[in-house]
N, C-alpha and C positions, 0 to 999 in steps of 0.2 A: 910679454908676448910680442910677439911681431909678426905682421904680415905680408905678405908677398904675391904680388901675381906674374905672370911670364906666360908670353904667346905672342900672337900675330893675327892681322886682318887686314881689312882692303884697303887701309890706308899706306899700310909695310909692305904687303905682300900683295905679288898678283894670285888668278886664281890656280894657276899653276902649280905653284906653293902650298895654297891652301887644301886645295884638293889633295892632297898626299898628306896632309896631318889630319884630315875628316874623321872624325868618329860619327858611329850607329850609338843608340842609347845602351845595347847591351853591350859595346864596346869599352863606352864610359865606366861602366857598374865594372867590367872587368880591371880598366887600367887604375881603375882607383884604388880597386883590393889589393895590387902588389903595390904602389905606391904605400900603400897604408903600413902594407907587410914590410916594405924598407923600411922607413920609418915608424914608426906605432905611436911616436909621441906627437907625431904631426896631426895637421888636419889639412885634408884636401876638398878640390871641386873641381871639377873641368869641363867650359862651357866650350861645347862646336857647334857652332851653324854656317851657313853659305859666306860669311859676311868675318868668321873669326875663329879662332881656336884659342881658350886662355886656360892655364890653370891656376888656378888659387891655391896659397897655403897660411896655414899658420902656426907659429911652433914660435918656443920657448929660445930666447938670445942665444944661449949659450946650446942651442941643439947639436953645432958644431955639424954642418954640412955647405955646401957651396952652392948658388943657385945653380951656375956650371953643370951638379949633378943631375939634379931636377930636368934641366934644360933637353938635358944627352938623353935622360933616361924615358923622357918624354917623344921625342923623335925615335928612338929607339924602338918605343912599343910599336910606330907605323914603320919598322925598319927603314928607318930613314938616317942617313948621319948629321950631325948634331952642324956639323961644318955648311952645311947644305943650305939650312934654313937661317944660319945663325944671324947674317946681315938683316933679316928679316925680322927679326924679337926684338921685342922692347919688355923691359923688366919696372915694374913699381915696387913700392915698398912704404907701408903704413898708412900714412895720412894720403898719399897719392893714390896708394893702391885703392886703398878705400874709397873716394874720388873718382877713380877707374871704373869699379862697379856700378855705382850711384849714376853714371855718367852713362853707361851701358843701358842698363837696365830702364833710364828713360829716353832711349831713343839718342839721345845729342851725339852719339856717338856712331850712330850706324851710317850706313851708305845713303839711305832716305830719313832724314831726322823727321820724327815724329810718327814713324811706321809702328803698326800695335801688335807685330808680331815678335818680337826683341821679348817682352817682359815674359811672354808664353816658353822662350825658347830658356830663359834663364832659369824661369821656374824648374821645368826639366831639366836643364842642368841640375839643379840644386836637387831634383826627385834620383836621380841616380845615384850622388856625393851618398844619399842621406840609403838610396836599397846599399850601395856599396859601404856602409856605414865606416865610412871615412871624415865624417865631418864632429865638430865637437861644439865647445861654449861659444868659442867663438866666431867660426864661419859660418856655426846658425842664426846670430845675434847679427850675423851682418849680411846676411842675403835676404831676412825679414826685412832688413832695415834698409835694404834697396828695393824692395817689395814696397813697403810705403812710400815711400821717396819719390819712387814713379809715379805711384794712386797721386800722390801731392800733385807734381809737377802737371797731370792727365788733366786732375782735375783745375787748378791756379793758372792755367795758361790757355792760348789754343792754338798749343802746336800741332797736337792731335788733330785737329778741326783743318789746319792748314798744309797736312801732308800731302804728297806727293807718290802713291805707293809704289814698289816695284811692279805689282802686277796690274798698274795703273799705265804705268809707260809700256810695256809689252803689249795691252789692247792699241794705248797711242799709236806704236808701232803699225801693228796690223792695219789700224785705220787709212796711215799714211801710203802704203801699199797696194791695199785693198779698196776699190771705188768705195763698192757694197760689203760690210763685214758680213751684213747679215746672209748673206748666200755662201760665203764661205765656207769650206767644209776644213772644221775644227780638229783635231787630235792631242788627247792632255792625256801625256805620259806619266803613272803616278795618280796615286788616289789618296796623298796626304793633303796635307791642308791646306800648302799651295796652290795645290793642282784645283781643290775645291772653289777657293777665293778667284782664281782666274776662270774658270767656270762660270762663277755669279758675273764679273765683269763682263763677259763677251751676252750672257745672257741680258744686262741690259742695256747692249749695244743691238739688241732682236736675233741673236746669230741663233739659228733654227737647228744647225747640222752640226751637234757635239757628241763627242764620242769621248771615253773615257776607258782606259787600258793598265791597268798594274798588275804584277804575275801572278799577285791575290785577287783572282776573281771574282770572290764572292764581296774581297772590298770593295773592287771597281762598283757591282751591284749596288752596293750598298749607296756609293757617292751618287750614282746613276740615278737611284730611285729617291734620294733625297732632291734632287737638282732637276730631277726630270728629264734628262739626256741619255744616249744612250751609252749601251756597256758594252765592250768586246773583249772576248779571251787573248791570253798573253801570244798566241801563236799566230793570232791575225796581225800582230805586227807591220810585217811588210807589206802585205796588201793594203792596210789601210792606210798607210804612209805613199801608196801611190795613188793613194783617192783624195787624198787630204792639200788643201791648201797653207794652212798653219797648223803647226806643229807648236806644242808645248813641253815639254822636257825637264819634270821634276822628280823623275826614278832615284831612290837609293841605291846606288851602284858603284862599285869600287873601280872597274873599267868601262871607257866607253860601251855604249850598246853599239855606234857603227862609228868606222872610220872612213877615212877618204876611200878607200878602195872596195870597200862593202859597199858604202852607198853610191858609189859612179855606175853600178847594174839597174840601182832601181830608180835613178833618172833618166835611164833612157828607156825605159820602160813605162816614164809617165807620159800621161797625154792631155795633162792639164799645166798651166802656165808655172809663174814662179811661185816657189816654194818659200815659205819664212818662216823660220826655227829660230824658237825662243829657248834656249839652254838653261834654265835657272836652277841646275843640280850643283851639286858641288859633294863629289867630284864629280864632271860634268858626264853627260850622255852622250854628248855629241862630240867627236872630236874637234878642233878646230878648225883642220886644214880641209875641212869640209866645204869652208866657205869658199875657198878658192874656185870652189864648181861652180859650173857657167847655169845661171835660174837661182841658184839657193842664194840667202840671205840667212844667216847665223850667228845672231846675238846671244851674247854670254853674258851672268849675272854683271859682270865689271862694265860691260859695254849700257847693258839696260841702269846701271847706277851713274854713268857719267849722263847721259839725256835725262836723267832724274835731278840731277844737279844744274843742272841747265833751265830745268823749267822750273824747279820750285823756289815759292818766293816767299821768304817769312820775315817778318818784322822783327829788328833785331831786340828791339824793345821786349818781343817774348822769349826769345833764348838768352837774354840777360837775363831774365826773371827767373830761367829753369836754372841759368846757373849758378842761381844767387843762393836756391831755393836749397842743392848741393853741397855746395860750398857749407851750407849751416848746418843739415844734415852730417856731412861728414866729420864737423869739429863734433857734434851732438856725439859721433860714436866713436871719437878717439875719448872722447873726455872718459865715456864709459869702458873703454879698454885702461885706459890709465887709473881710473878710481878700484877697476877692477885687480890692476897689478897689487897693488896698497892691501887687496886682500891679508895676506899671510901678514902684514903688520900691523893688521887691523887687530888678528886673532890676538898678535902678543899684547897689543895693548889691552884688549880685554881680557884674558888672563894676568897682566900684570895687576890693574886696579883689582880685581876680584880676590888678588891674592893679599892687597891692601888691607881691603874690605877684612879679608879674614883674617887677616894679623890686627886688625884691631879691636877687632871686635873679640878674639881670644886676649885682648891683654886688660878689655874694659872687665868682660865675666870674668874675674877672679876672685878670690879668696871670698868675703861673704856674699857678691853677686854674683858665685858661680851657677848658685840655686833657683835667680831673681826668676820671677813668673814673664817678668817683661821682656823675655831675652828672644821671641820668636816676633815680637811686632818692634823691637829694638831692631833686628836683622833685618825686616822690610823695609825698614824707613833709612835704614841704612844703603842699603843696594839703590833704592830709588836714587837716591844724594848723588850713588859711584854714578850709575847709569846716565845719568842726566851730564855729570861732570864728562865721563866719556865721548857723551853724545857730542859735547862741543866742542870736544877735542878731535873727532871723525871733521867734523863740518869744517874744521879749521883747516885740517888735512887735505880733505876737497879742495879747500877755498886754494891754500899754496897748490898745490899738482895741479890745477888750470890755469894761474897766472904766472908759476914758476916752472914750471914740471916736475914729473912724475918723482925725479931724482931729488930734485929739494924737499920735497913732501915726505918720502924715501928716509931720509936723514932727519929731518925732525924728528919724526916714529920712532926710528932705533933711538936718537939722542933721547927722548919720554921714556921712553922701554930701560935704556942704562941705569938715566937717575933712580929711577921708580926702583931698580933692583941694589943699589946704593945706599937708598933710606933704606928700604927693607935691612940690609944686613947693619947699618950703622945701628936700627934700633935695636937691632937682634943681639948685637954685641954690645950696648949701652947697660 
């Protein structure tokens, strides 16, 4: 087997980029079923959130396809051409890829290391791979095994303890602006779980005046009455965006909700000071050239990750730790991808001895001990002998495919399998 991932994130790409390869989760569950449908022997996954877009695969050496196809065909589904974003991909493969994941999934890799929303978002990834039932042996044995890896890392260190969140630096923000947050009147576009987390933050900053808006009204309610704040229908929009001192902006939305020229009517229609717009969609809400306008302030996810990198301070001592803890992890699941390959030459070698086993034991029962009563506790204690012999010959197998590889291991197998079928016919013809 071999594995594979290819995409992009905020380290390749700006959010320009990103935003145009954004998938919804029923978007996912879609591009997975034709991916699956081109290929049927593959196994896929494809994780999108603000911060990346990746898809995973895994398929047999000889599948005979090009990442190239993969690449195009990927770009393709958000009509995008494959030229466009190309500078922007980075491609892994096996022990890296795998490393990739692990990497991901706890935080070391995101825009804010040690943020707790990464492992939430992978899981969903991996819940859509699995409704678009594109995934198999082995992209489920490896997105568990980035599942623990994180719990590890969460728990063996504290990175977690020592984050710096995204929607930690957007209240920073507000504060820096704002004498008084708490008078401020609030507006959080979006009623998912961004929107809810920046919510709690301004609440215990004391901010009194929140409001909370998605085209799902009955979700806005829902956040509303869990959080205590208030809720407004999707059509109060612009009004309340001229009552509103900060703005938050985490809608799922394929285009802007306003651009420079939509919103230059309802700045001068306001009559309350400056305005700060915190963008964290992707693809975003707010256009950019927004900022240009004279009062507004217009922070975009990349802008609120660079003052994130700026303030946060972690002991290198513990991301050594997390990425020790990886590193061992990741060898732990190629070994079991390699012992895994050794499968099918495991099968022959236990049909080889079994076939030992019964040619000799047809050569013992003959002529007056074809009868012998003994011949069914003869046959136990005989298997137990193969079995046991076998067993040492698997452990030995292990032993070379870890310290030589898969391919040395590979050849011993067949070389045992050959002779084993050598003696057979030498005795058969003796």
């Amino acid at each position: 087997m071999k594995i594979v991932v290819l995409g992009l994130n905020h380290k390749s790409a700006p959010i320009d980029i990103r935003e145009r390869l954004a998938f919804q989760y029923d978007e996912i569950v879609s591009v997975l079923a034709g991916f699956k449908q081109a290929y049927p022997d593959m196994e896929f996954a494809l994780l999108s959130t603000c911060n990346r877009v990746e898809l995973y695969a895994a398929h047999e050496k000889d599948t005979g396809f090009e990442t190239e196809d993969l690449a195009r065909r990927l770009a393709e589904s958000r009509e995008t051409l494959l030229e466009e974003i190309s500078p922007c991909l980075y491609v892994r493969f096996d022990a890296e890829a795998v490393s990739h994941l692990l990497t991901v999934s706890s935080s070391l890799d995101s825009m804010v290391v040690g943020e707790p929303q990464i492992i939430a978002q992978v899981k969903d990834g991996y819940a859509a791979a699995c409704a678009a039932k594109s995934t198999g042996k082995i992209l489920n044995r490896l997105f568990h095994h980035a599942f623990s890896t994180s719990k590890e890392i969460y728990s063996d260190t504290t990175i977690a303890n020592r984050r710096v969140s995204v929607a930690g630096v957007a209240v920073e923000l507000a504060k820096q602006l704002f004498q008084n947050v708490g008078d401020a009147k609030v507006l959080v576009i979006g009623a998912g779980q961004m929107g809810g987390l920046l919510v709690r933050h301004f609440h215990r900053l004391g901010t009194r005046q929140v409001t909370v808006i998605n085209r799902s009204y009955p979700r806005a309610v829902r956040l509303a009455q869990e959080l205590e704040v208030a809720a407004a229908p999707w059509e109060q929009i612009e009004s309340l965006l001229l009552e509103s001192d900060i703005v938050v902006a985490s809608a799922a939305v394929q285009e802007p909700l306003f651009g420079k020229e939509d919103f230059r009517p309802l700045l001068k229609k306001r009559r309350r000071g400056a305005l700060l717009i915190i963008d964290i969609a992707v693809p975003r809400n707010f256009a950019p050239s927004i900022n240009d306008l004279e009062g507004v302030y217009l922070y975009s996810l990349d802008d609120l990750g660079e003052v994130a990198r700026q303030n946060i301070q972690l002991r290198e001592g513990e991301v050594d730790r997390a990425v020790e803890i990886i590193c061992d992890k990741a060898a732990e699941f190629m070994q079991w991808l390699e012992a895994m390959q050794l499968g099918p030459l495991v099968g022959q070698l236990k049909e080889a001895f079994s076939r030992i086993r019964q040619d000799e034991m047809e050569r013992f029962f003959v002529g007056p001990r074809a009868e012998a009563s003994c011949r069914e506790t003869m046959e136990a204690m005989v298997s137990r002998v193969v079995n046991r012999l076998l067993h040492c010959v698997i452990v030995n197998l292990n032993t070379v495919a870890k310290e030589q590889g898969p391919e040395q291991a590979k050849k011993l197998a067949e070389d045992i399998v050959r002779r084993s079928r050598q003696m057979r016919e030498g005795v058969q013809n003796s």
